[in-house]
N, C-alpha and C positions, 0 to 999 in steps of 0.2 A: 812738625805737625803730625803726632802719630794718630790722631780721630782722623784724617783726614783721607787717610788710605781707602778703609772699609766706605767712606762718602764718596768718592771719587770712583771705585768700584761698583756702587750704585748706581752712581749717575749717565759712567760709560756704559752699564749693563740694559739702562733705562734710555738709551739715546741708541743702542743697537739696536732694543724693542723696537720702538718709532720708525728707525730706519727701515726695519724690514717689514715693518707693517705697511710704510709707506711704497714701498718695493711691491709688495703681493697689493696692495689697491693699486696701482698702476696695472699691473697685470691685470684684474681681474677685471676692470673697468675698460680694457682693450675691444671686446667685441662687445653685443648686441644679440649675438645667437646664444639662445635657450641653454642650446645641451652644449656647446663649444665655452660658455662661461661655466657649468656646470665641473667640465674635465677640466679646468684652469682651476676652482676654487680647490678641487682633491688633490690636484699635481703640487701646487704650491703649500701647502694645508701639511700635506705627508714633507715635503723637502723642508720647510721653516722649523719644527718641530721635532725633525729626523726620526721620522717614524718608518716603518717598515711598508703599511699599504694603510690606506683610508678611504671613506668614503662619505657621498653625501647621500641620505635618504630622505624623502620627502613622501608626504602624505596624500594617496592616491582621494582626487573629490568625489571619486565615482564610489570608489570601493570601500573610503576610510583604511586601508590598509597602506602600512610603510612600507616601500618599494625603493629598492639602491637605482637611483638617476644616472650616477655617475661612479665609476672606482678606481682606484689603482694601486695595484699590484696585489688584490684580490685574485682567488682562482674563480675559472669562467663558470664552476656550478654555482658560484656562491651568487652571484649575479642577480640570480631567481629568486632568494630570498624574499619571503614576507613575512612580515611582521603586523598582527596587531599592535596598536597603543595600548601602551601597559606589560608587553610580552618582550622580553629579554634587556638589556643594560639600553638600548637603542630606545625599546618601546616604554622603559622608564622616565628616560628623561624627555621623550613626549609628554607624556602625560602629567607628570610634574613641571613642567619648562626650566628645571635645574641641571647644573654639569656634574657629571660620572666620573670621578677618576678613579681605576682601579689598577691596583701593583699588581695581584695574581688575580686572574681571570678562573681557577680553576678554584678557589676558596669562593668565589659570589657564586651564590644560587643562581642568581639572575641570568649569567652569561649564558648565549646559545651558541655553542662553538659554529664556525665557518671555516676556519684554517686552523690546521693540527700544531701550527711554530707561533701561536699565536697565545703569550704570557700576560699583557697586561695590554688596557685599555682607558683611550680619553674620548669621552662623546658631551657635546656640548649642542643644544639647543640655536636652532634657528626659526626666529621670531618676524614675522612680516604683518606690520600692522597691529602690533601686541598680540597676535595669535603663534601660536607653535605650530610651524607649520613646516618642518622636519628638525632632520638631525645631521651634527657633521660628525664623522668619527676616523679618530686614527688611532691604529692595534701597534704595536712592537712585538719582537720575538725574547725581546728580554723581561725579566722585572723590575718593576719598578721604574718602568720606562720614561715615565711624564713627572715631573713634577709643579709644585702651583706656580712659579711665573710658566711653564708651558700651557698652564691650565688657562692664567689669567691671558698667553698671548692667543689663545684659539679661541677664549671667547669673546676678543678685539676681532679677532680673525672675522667668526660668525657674526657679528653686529655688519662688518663688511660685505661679508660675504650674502647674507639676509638682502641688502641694500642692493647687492647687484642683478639677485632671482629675481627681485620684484622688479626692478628697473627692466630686463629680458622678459619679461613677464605681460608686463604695459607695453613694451614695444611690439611683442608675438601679436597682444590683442588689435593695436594699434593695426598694425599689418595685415591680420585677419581680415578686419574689417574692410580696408582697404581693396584685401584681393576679393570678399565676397562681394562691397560695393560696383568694384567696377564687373564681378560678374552677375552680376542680377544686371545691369545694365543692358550686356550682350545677349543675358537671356531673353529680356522684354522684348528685346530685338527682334530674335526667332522667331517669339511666341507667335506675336505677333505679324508676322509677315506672314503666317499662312491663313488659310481660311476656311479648308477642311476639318472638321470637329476631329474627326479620327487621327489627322497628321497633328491636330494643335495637341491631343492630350501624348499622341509620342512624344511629343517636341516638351512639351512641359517635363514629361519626368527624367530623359536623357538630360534635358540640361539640369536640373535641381539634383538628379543622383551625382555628376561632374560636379558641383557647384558647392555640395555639402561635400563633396567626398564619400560619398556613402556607400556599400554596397548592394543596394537595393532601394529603389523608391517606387511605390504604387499610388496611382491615381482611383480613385471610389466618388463614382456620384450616387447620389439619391436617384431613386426610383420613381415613376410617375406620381405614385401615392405615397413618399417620402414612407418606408417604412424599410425598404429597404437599401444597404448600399453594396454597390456593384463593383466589381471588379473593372473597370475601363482602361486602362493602360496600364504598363508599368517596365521597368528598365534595370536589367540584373537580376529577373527571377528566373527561378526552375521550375518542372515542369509539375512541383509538388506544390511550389507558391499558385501559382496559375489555375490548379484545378480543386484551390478552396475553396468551400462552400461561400455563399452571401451570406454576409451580414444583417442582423437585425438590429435597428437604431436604437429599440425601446432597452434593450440587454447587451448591448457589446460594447466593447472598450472603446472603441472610434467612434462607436454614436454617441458616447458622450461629449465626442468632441464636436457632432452636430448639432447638439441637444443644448449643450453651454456655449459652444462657437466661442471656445475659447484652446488656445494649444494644449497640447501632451505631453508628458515624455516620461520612459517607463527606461529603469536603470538595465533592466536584463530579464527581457520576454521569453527567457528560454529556465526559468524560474519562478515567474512569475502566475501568481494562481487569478490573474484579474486576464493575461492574455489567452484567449480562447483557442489558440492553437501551438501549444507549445510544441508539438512532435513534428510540427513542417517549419517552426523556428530552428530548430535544431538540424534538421534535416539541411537548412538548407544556409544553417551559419549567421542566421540574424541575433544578435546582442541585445544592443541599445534602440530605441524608435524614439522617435518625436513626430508627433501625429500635429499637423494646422487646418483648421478648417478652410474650405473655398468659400468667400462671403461674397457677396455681389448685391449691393443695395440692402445689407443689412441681413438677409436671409442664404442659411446656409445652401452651399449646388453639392457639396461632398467632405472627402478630404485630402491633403496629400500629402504620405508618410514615407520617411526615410527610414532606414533601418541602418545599422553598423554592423561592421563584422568582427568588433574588440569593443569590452565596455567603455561606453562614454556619456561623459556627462555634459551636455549640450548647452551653450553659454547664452546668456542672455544678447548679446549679437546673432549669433547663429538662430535662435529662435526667431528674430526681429527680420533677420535676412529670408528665411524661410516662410512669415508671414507674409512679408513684402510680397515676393512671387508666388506665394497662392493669391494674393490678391490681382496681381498682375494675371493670372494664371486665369480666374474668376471670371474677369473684360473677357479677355481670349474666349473662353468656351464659350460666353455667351455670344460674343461677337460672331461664334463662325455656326452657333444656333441659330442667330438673327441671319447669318447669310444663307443656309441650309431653307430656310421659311420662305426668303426671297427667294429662291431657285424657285420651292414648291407652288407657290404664289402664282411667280410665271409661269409656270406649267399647268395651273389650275386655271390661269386665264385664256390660255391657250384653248383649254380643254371647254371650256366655259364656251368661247366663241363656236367652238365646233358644236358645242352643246344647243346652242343658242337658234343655229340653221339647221340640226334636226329637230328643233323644235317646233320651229317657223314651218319645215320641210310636211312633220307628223301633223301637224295643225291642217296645214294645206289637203292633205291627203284622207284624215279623217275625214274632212270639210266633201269632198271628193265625192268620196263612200257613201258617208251618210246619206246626201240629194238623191243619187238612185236609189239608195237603198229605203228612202220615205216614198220617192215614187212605188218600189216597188210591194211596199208593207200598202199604200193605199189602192194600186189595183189588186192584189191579192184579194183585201176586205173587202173591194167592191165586188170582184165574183161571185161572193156569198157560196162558194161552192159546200153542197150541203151532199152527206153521202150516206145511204144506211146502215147503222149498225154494225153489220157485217161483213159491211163492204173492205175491203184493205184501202181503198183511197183515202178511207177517213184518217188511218192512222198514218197515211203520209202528208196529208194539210197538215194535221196538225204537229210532223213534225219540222213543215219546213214553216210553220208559225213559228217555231219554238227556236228555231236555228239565225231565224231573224230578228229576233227580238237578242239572240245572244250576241250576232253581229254588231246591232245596235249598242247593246252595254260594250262589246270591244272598244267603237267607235268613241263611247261618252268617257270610257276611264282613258284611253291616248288625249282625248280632246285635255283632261282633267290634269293629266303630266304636265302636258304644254303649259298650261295655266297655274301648274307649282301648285296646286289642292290648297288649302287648307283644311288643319283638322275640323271636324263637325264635333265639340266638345261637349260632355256630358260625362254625369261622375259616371266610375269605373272602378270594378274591383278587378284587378291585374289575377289574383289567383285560379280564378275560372277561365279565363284564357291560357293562362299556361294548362290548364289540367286538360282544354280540350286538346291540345297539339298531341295529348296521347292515342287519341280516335284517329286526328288527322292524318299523323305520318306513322302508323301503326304499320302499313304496308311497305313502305318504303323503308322502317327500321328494318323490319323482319328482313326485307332482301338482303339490303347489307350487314343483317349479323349483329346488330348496334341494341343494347339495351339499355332502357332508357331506366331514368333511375328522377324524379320530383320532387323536392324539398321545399314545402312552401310554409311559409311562416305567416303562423293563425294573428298575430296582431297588425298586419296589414294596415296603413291608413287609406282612406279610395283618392280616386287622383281625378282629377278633372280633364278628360284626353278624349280622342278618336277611336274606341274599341275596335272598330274595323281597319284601320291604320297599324292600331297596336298589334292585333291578332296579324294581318299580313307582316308582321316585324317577325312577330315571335317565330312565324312557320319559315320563311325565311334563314335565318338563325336555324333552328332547328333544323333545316334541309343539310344548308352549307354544313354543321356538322358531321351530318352521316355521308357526305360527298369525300369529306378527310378523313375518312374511315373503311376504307373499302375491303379492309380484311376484318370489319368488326370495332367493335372495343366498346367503350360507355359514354352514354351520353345523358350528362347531369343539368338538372335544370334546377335551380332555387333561387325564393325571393324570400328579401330582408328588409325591412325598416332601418333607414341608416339618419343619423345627424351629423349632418355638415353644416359649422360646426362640430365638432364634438358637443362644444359646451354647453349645445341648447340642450332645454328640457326635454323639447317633443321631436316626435322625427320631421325630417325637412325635404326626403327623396326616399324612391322604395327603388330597391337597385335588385334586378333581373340579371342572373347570371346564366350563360349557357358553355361549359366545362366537357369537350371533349378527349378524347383520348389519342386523338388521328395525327397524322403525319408533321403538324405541326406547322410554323411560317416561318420565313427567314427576317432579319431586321427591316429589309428592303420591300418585303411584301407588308409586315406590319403596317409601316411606313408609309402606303401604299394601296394599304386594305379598304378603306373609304376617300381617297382618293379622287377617285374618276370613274364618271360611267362608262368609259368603253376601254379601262384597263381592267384584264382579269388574272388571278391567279392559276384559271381554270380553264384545260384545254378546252375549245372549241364557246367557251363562254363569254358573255358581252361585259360581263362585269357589273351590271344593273342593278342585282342583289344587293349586296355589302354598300354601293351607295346610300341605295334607296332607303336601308335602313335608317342610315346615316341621316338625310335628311330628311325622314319623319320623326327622328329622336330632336333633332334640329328645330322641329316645327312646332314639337314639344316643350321647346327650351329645356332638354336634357344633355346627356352628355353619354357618348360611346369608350366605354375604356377596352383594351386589347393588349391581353399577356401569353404571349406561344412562344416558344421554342423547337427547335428543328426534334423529330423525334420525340420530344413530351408533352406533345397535344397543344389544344388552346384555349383559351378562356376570353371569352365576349362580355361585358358588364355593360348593363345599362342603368343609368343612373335617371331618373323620371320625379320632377318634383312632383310634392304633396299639392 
């Protein structure tokens, strides 16, 4: 049977194939790990084909650029290699998803050489999911190294080989999830258990920087009047991250993460012309971010971002794990806000009951005063002491009338505390009371050095308030500031028409601001500033001020806002409805 040779040669040649195909899938289906199947598909890949060195590239999702995974018997600079798709025999048969074989390497345009003993090459496409999604390639030092059954068995190989990325692939994810599940678990854990705002936002970003892997994670809330976000915590910065400017919500890359309350993620912030501080990104080694907002009942508290120290492109897991625990993260602050309130709460009631028996105490006392002192205003007027002209006794009656009658108003404004005032209402135009505080505390500026500086705004609406309430607010204010200024500085006063709303038409509050320059408050005196009437910030003071105001803006149904920092002065805002 002489046809039967060249058949029989076929079919052994074709039943070798099989066998060693089925040899390297055993192989290659042996582990689970990423890169440990990676260096099995190159080791076997180069031995089945008797190739000199091979390797597998695959397409980076961050970069789009082809990067060697795995090699062998490559030299260690060739390692580094990158490749666009489309650039060299490699980024060919990317971009086409067809196999390469080429006898001289030094005839194809295309080739970009990597080793100098390197003649001919075979690179065949790997396919996961009908995408190309690298490349397998093995080089010889000879020509004409490969031929088409080697062509045809390496692209049996990559069909396999394809099968086993994605299968390590699903499983990495798989596993991911797993270790980030069970660590958001342990985080909630932490967060959780404390109940200090300051320790929950450490505890939040230590664990979430551990938790992504990241090298860097910061915590940012919004500010009283959400316009701005703050620096609050953060785990793995330097000392260039730490002394960034704040943020504005209305223009910066994070605030639109408050703005949308929706996540972020920026492929490489140290390139990017949307992140606003590229030179302390670099500075300080940050790549990739992924930015989540903190939501709590639907409205955003901040945000909190991770940074990397190599590009990455962050998975739909990772994102989902990271919202999770800003959401977790979200309970927490507010929880240990809510517990912060309670402390205040109690201490306000504390302060309250002591408040309560000097009040009973001043009532009693006034009560006291006043009885002689109506006995003694009616034997005065019954002497009818009459004196001439000339006489000096006239001008001392009449100054111990006058002293008594002042007595008396002492008497009626203690009596009027105790009894918590109410305003005596009538419209009011705010801008004449600020303008008088220039006559008022002209003296007291001048001592201290303090120049005063008035900004009032001519559309004004009038308010319907206590003008003598209000004026005792203003001069107050205006005092306390030139007290935190004792080496000088400015003291600005302006009023604005504001809507709160935004959306309304007309104005809804005319908001009084008093902007000095002085020494400034720490968080705990902020904190602290209307507080209590017999806590002060100020030696040898009762602290009666900064209440008092507090509850005449109160009586007003307005509101006190307070922004200082140590060393950059302070800003009082009162907000006074129309």
């Amino acid at each position: 049977m002489p046809d039967a040779s060249p058949a029989l040669r076929d079919l052994e040649a074709r039943y070798q194939r099989v066998a060693q195909l089925y040899q390297v899938s055993q192989i290659l289906h042996s582990t689970l790990e990423p890169q440990e199947a990676l260096r099995l598909i190159v080791r076997e890949t180069v031995r089945l084909v008797g190739a000199s060195s091979g390797s597998v590239v695959l397409v980076n999702p961050t970069t789009g650029f082809l990067e060697i995974q795995a090699a062998h018997g490559l030299p260690p600079h060739a390692l580094q290699l990158r490749l666009r798709v489309g650039e060299g025999l490699t980024g060919w048969v990317a971009r086409h998803g067809r196999p390469a074989r080429v006898g001289d390497v030094a005839r194809d345009s295309r080739y970009i050489r990597v080793h100098p003993e390197v003649r001919s090459e075979l690179a065949v496409p790997l396919e996961v999911g009908g995408e190309v999604r690298g490349v397998l390639n093995v080089d010889a030092h000879r020509l004409d190294a490969f031929s088409p059954d080697d062509q045809t068995l390496l692209e049996e190989v990559a069909v396999q080989a394809a099968r086993v990325i994605h299968h390590t692939w699903l499983y990495e994810q798989l596993r991911l999830k797993a270790r980030l599940f069970e660590g958001l678990v342990s985080v909630g854990q932490s967060i959780n258990s404390t109940v200090n705002l300051d320790d929950a936002l450490q505890t939040i970003t230590r664990e979430a920087a551990q938790l992504m892997s990241a090298k860097l994670c910061a915590l940012l809330l919004l500010d009283e009047g959400r316009e701005w976000l703050d620096l609050r915590a953060s785990y793995g910065a330097g000392e260039a991250y730490l002394r960034k400017p704040r943020l504005a919500v209305a223009d910066s890359l994070l605030g639109t993460v408050v703005r949308r309350r929706k996540p972020l993620q920026l492929e490489n912030v140290q390139t990017s012309n949307r992140y606003q501080h590229v030179d302390i990104a670099r500075r300080e080694g940050l790549v990739s971010l992924l930015s989540v907002p903190l939501l709590f009942r639907g409205e955003a508290l901040g945000t909190l971002n991770v940074y990397s120290a190599t590009p990455h492109s962050f998975s739909n897991e990772e994102i989902a794990i990271l919202s999770a625990l800003a959401d977790l993260s979200a309970i927490a602050i507010e929880k240990a806000r809510l517990y912060e309130r309670v402390v205040d709460l109690e201490e306000l009631l504390r302060q309250n009951e002591k408040l309560s028996a000097l009040g009973l105490l001043a009532a009693e006392i006034a009560h006291e005063i006043r009885n002689p002192l109506t006995v003694m205003k009616l034997l005065y007027h019954s002497l009818d002491l009459q004196f001439p002209a000339g006489d000096p006794r006239a001008r001392d009656t009449a100054v111990i009338s006058e002293k008594m009658d002042h007595l008396n108003r002492i008497v009626g404004q203690v009596l009027d505390l105790a009894r918590h005032n109410e305003p005596k209402r009538a419209v009011v135009d705010v801008n004449p009371l600020v303008a008088d505080l220039a006559l008022l505390t002209r003296h007291k500026l001048r001592q201290q050095g303090v120049t005063l500086v008035q900004r009032l705004a001519s559309d004004l609406p009038p308010l319907s308030a206590d003008a003598t309430q209000l004026e005792q607010v203003f001069l107050n204010l205006a005092l306390n500031a030139a007290e935190a200024m004792p080496q000088g500085g400015l003291l600005e006063i302006a009023t604005r028409a504001v809507r709160l709303p935004r959306a309304r038409p007309q104005p809804t509050h005319v908001a009084v601001s008093f902007r000095d320059t002085g020494t400034g408050m720490s968080p705990e005196q902020r904190r602290r500033a209307f507080g209590s009437l017999l806590s002060s910030g100020k030696t040898g003071g009762t602290g009666l001020g900064l209440r008092l105001v507090a509850r005449v803006i109160e009586a007003h149904h307005g509101k006190v806002k307070i922004a200082s920092r140590r060393g950059e002065g302070t800003t009082i805002t009162l907000l006074l409805p129309v």
